[in-house]
N, C-alpha and C positions, 0 to 999 in steps of 0.2 A: 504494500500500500504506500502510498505515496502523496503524501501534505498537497493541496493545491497552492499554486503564486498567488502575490497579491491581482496581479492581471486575469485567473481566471476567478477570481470568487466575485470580481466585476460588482466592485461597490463604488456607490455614486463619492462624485467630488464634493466638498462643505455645501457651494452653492447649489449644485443638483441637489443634497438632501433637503439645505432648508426649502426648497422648494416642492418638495414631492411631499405627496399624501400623509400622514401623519395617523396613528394608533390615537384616538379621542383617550388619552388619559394625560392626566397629569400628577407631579411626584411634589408633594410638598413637605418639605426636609423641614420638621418642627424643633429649630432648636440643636442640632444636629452637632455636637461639637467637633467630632473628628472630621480634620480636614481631608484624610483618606477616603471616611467616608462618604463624602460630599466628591471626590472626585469618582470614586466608581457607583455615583448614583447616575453622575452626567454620561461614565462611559455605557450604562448599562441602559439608559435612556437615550441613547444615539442609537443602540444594539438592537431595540424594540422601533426604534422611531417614536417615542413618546412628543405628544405635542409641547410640552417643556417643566420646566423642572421652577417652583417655586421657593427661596431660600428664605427664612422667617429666622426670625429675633437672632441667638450668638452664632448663625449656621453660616460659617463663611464662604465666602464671595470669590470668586478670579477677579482677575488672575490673583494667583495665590500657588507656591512652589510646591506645598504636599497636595493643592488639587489636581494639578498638573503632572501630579507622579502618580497617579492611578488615573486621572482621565485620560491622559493621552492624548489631548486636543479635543476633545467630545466639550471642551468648554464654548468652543469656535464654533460646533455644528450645532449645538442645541439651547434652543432660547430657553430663558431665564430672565429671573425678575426679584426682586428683597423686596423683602416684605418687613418692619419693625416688630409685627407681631402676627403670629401663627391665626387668629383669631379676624383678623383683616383679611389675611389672605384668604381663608377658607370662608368669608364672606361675600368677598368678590366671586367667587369663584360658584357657588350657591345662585348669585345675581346672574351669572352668566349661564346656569342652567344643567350644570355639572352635578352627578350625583356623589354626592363624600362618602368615602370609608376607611375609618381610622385604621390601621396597625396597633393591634394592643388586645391586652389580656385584659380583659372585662369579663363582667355578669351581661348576659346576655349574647356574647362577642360569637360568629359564626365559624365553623372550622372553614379552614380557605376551600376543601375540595368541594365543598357544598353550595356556595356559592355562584348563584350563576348570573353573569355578566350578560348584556342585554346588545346586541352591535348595535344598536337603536339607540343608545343612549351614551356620554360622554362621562368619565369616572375621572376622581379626584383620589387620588392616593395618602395620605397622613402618615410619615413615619417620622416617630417620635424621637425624643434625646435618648441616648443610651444608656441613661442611668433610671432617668425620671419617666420616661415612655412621652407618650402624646401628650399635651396639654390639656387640663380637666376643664379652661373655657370651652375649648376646641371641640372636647365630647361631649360638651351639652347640647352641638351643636350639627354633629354628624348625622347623617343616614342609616349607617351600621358600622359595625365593629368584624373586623375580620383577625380570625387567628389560626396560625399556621399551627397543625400540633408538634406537639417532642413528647420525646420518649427519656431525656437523656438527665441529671441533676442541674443543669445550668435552669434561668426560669424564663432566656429569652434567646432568640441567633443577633447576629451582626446586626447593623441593619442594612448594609451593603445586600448581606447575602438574602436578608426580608425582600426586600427592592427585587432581587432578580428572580427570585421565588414566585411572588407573587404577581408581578410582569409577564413572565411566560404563564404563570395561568390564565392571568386574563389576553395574552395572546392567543395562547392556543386555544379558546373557545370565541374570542371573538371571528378571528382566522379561523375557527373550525378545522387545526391540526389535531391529528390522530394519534 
């Protein structure tokens, strides 16, 4: 077997992506302290085509040299926008007609395989600080609560690795991969 080149995996240029069709979801980084993590939120939102990534209250910004060392440029292809507070942004975004669903461990919170995404409709994503989770304005203020299960003693994953978990779910059913 033999790895394909960049030439045959024949992905678009910055400008060809920002202009091509877009997956209706967007990622809003609530809070988000690792700079790591906010760079493989952008790479992993270039990877899906996410319509863009919104960054709220201490969640940093590019350029920025540790976003830049796990984005790999995904800062140049995928729009983005700061927000002061996670609770605005997930306002705006409700105005805009977007259906919310936090990342977090709640009463009530739905396991992710169970969940099903609607192509008809546009999702908003919420993942929370890594220590503190989502913000409790923020959940008063949601549609539902989405949670991935474990099996393992930790009480929660990355949230890098949430991000890309729960992106290929909602791709593969809005795409209707198999």
């Amino acid at each position: 077997m033999q790895k394909l080149s960049m030439d045959q995996l024949n992905r678009p240029d910055v400008e060809s992506f920002k202009n091509q069709d877009k997956t209706p979801v967007v990622i809003v980084l609530d809070n988000v302290r690792s700079m790591h993590n906010v760079g493989s939120a952008f790479r992993t939102a270039d990877g899906f085509a996410a319509e863009k990534i919104l960054l709220c209250g201490i969640t940093g910004t590019p350029p920025h040299r540790e976003i830049e060392k796990t984005a790999l440029g995904a800062t140049q292809s995928v729009t983005w926008a700061y927000y002061d507070h996670s609770i605005e942004a997930v306002r705006a975004l409700r105005d805009e007609g977007y259906t919310i669903f936090a990342l977090e461990q709640a009463e009530g919170s739905m396991p992710l395989q169970r969940v099903s995404f609607d192509a008809s409709k546009k999702y908003a994503l919420v993942f929370g600080n890594e220590v503190h989770g989502v913000s409790d304005d923020v959940m008063q203020v949601i549609d539902g609560c989405i949670e991935i299960p474990q099996f393992g003693t930790k009480h929660s994953l990355n949230v890098s690795v949430t991000v890309g978990i729960v992106l290929w779910q909602l791709i593969c059913q809005l795409k209707q991969f198999s």
